[in-house]
C-alpha positions in Angstrom: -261.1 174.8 161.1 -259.3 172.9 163.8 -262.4 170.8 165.4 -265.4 172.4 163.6 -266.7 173.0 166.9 -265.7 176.4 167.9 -268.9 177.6 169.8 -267.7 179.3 173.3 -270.0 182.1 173.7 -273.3 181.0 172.5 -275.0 180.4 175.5 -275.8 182.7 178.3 -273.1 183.3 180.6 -274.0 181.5 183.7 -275.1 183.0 187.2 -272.5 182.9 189.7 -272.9 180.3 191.9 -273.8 182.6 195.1 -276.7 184.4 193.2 -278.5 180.9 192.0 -281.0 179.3 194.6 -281.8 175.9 194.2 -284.2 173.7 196.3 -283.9 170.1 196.8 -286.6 169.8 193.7 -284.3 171.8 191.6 -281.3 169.6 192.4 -283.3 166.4 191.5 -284.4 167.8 188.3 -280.7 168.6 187.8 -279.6 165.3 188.6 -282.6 163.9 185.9 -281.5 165.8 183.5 -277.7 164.9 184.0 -279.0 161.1 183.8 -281.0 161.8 180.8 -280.2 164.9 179.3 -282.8 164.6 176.3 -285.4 163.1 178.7 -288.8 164.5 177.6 -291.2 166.5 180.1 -293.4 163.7 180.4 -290.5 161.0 181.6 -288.6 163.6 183.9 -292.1 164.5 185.6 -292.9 160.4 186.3 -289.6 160.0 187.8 -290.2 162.6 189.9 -293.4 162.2 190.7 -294.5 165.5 189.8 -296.3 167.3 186.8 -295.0 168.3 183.5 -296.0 171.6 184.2 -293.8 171.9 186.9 -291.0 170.4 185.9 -291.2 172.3 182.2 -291.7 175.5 184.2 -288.5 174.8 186.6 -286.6 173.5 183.9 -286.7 176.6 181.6 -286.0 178.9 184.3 -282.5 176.7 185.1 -282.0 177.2 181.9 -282.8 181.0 181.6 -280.4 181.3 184.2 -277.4 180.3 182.7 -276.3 177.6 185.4 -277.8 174.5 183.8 -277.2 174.2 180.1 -277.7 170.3 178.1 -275.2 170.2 175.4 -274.1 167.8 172.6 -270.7 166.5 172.8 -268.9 164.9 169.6 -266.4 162.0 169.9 -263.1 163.8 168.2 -261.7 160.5 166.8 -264.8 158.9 165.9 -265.9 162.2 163.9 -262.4 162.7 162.4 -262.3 166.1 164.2 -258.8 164.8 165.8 -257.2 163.2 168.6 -257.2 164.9 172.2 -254.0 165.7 174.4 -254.4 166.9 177.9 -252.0 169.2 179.2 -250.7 170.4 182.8 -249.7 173.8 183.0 -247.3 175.4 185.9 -248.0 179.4 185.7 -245.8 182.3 187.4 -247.8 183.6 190.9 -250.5 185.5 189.9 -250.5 184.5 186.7 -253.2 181.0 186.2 -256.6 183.5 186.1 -255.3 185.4 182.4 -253.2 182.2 181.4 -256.6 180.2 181.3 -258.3 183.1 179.6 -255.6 183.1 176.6 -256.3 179.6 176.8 -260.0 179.1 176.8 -259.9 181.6 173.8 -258.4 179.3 171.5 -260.8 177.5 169.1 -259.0 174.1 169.5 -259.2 174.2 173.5 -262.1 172.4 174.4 -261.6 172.2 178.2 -259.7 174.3 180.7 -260.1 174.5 184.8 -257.8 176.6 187.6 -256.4 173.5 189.9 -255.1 173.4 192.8 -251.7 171.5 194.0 -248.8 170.8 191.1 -250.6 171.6 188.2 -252.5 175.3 188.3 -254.2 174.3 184.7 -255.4 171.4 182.9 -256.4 171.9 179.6 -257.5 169.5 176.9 -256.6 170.4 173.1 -258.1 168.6 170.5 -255.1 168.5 167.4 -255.5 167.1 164.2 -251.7 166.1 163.9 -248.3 165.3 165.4 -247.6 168.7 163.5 -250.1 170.3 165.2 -249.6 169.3 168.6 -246.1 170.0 168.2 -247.1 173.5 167.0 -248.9 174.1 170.4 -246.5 172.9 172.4 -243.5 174.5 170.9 -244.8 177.7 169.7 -248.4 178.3 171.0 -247.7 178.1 174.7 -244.2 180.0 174.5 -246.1 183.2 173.1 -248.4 183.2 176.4 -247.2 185.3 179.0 -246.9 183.2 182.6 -246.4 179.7 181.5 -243.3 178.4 183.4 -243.8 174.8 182.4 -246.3 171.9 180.7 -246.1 168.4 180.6 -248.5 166.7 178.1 -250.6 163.6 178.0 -251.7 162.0 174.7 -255.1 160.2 175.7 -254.6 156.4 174.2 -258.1 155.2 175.2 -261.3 156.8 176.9 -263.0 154.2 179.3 -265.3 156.9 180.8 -267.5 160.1 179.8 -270.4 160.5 182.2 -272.1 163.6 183.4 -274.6 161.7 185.6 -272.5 162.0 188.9 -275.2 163.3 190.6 -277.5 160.5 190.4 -277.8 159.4 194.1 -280.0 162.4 195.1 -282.6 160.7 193.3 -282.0 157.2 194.3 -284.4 154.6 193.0 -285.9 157.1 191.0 -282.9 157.5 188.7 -284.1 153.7 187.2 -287.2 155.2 185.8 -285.3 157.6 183.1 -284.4 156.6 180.0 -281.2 154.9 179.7 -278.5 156.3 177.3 -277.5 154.3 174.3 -274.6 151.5 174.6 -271.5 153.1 171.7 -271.9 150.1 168.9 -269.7 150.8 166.3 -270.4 150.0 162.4 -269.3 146.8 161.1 -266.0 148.2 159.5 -265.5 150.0 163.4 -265.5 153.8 162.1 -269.0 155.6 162.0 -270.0 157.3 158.8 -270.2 160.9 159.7 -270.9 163.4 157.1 -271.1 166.8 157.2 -274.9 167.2 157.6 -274.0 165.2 160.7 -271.5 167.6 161.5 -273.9 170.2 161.1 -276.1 168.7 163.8 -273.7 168.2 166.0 -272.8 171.6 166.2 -276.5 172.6 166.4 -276.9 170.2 168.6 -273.6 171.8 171.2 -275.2 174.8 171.4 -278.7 173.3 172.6 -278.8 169.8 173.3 -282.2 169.5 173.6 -283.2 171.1 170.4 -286.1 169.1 168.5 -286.0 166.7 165.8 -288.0 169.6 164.6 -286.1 172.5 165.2 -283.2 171.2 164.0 -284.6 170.4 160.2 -286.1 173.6 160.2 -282.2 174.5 160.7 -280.9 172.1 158.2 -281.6 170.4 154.8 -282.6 167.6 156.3 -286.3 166.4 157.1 -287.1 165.7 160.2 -287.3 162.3 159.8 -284.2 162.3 158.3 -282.8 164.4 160.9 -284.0 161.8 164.3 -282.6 158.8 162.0 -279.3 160.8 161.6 -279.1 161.7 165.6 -280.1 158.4 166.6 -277.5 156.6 164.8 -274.8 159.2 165.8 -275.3 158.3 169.5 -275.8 154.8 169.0 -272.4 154.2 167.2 -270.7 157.1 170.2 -269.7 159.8 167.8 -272.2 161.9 169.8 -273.2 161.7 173.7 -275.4 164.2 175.4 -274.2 166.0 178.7 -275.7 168.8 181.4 -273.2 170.5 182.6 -273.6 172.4 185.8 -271.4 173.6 188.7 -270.8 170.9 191.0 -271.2 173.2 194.0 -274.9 174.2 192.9 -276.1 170.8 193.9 -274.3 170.0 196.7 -270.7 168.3 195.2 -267.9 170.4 196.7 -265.1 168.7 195.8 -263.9 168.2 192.3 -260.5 166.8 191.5 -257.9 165.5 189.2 -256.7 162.3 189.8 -253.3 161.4 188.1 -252.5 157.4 188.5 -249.0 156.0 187.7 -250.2 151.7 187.5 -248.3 148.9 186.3 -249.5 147.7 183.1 -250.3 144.4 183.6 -252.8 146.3 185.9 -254.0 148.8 183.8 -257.4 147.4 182.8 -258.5 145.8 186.1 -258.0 149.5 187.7 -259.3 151.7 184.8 -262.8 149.1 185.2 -262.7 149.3 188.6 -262.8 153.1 188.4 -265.0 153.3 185.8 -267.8 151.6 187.9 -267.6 154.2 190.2 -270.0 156.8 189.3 -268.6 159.7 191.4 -266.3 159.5 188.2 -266.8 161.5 185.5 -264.3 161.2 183.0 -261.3 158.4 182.7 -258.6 157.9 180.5 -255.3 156.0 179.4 -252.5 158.4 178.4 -249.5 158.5 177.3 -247.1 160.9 179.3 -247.3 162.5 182.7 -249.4 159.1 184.2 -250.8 156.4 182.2 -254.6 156.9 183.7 -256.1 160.4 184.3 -259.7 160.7 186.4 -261.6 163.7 187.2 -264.2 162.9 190.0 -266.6 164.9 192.1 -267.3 164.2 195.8 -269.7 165.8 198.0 -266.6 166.8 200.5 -263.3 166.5 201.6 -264.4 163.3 203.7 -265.5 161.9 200.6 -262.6 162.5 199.1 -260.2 160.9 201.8 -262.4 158.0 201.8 -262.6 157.7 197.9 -258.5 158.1 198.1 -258.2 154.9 201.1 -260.6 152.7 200.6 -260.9 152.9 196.4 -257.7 154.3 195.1 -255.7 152.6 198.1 -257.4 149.0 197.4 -256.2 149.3 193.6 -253.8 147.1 192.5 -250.7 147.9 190.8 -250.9 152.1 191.6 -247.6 152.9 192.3 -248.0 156.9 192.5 -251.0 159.1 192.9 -251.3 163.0 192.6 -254.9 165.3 193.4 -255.4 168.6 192.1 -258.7 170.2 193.4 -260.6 171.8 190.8 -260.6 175.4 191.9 -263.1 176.8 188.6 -263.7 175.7 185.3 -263.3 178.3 182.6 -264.4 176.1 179.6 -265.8 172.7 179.0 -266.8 171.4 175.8 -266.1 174.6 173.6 -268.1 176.7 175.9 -267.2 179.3 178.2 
């Protein structure tokens, strides 16, 4: 078992994006949900200002469809599942579409997406050795037909995993949701996770908002035992909550990649001015290609000039940046 998390396939395929309607209500629920993926009926419907009914009946049909689905994520490190490594792929013409197929169908892939400009992939692995990356990189990749080249990033730190990008189409309102935990490690710095944990966790990635009751009736756990237990897992970071959903549905048509070559001295004056930004969604140090990797989704291509001028350009110490537009995504978080 390379991560213990090999669920791709569980959930309902999504809708393509040009056969789901969604109305401005829908995209605020969306955007609730993305800012408090476990919120209950009762606090999505006050934020919103309208019943539970409504919002329990719009809810399961976004889920139904496919398009909106609220997962649980584990921390690799912190749940000694291993360390991740992003990777950049360069295919032959032609050739990106079944590349990120092979790709997405490996068990230790948790993330792939088609890009546009240098890179046509990015991929993350999670590996539970040098050994094992080295396996990947040496031998895995070479077996797949149309890989011309990689180049690899080990990620040294994580300053930033947020789904809630969409939180301006609800404004004020957003304020009303319950706020996520703040990570607080144990006193010796390393959660205790234990393979009941591990259990719910991977209940927990196929439906993230399964019950405190559903998931003892799953488990051997009470379900006492089992809040107490899922609590303390997202308080200490080895478990966050997500709802993933294509960008576009809502409104967000730009996604990138943002590759950042900074001086070091600068390193952690940039990564926490980017990390305040909450059109970012993920941010990492890494060792390889650049030392700080973003991905970030903008309504357009304006917002993306201006996010590239006035925030990357007012950055100090960035001495090379690089965009790839993020053409699909073909697996994120184990799940295709």
């Amino acid at each position: 078992m390379t991560t213990g998390f090999p669920i791709e396939g569980r959930l309902q395929a999504p809708l393509p994006a040009d056969e789901v309607a969604l109305d401005a209500l829908d995209k605020r629920l969306i955007a609730a949900l993305q800012v408090a993926p476990r919120a209950s009926w009762q606090q999505l419907a006050a934020a919103l200002g309208i019943s539970e009914s409504t919002v329990s009946r719009r809810a399961r049909r976004l889920f139904t469809s496919g398009c909106v689905t609220v997962t649980g994520i584990p921390d690799p490190l912190k749940c000694g599942l291993g360390f991740p490594v992003l990777i950049q792929v360069g295919c032959e013409v032609g050739a990106a579409g079944s590349v990120a197929r092979s790709l997405a169908m490996r068990p230790d892939v948790r993330f792939v997406a088609l890009l546009s400009g240098s890179h046509d992939l990015v991929l993350e692995v999670v590996v539970s050795s040098r050994e094992q990356l080295g396996e990947v990189l040496l031998n895995d990749l070479n077996q797949i037909p149309g890989i011309l080249r990689t180049s690899t990033e080990t990620v040294v730190r994580n300053f930033k995993t947020s789904y809630d990008w969409g939180r301006e189409l609800l404004g004020e309102q957003a304020s009303l949701l319950p706020a996520p935990p703040i990570p607080a490690p144990d006193s010796d710095g390393q959660p205790k996770v234990d393979a009941e944990d591990l259990h719910l966790m991977e209940l927990l990635g196929a439906d993230g908002r399964m019950s405190a009751a559903e998931l003892a009736k799953h488990s051997n756990l009470s379900e006492s035992a089992v809040r107490r237990r899922v609590d303390n897992l997202s308080a200490t970071g080895a478990l966050h909550f997500a709802t993933f959903v294509d960008p576009q549905l809502i409104g967000f048509e730009v996604p990138v990649f943002l590759w950042l070559d900074v001086d070091l001295a600068a390193l952690e004056e940039v990564a926490g001015a980017l990390a305040a930004r909450h059109e970012v969604r993920y941010l990492s140090a890494t060792a390889g290609y650049s030392n700080l990797i973003a991905e970030v989704i903008l309504r357009d291509l304006d917002r993306l000039y201006l996010f590239l001028t006035d925030v990357v350009g007012s950055l100090p110490g960035v001495r090379r940046s690089e965009v790839g537009l993020e053409l699909a995504t073909v697996k994120r978080n184990y799940q295709t």
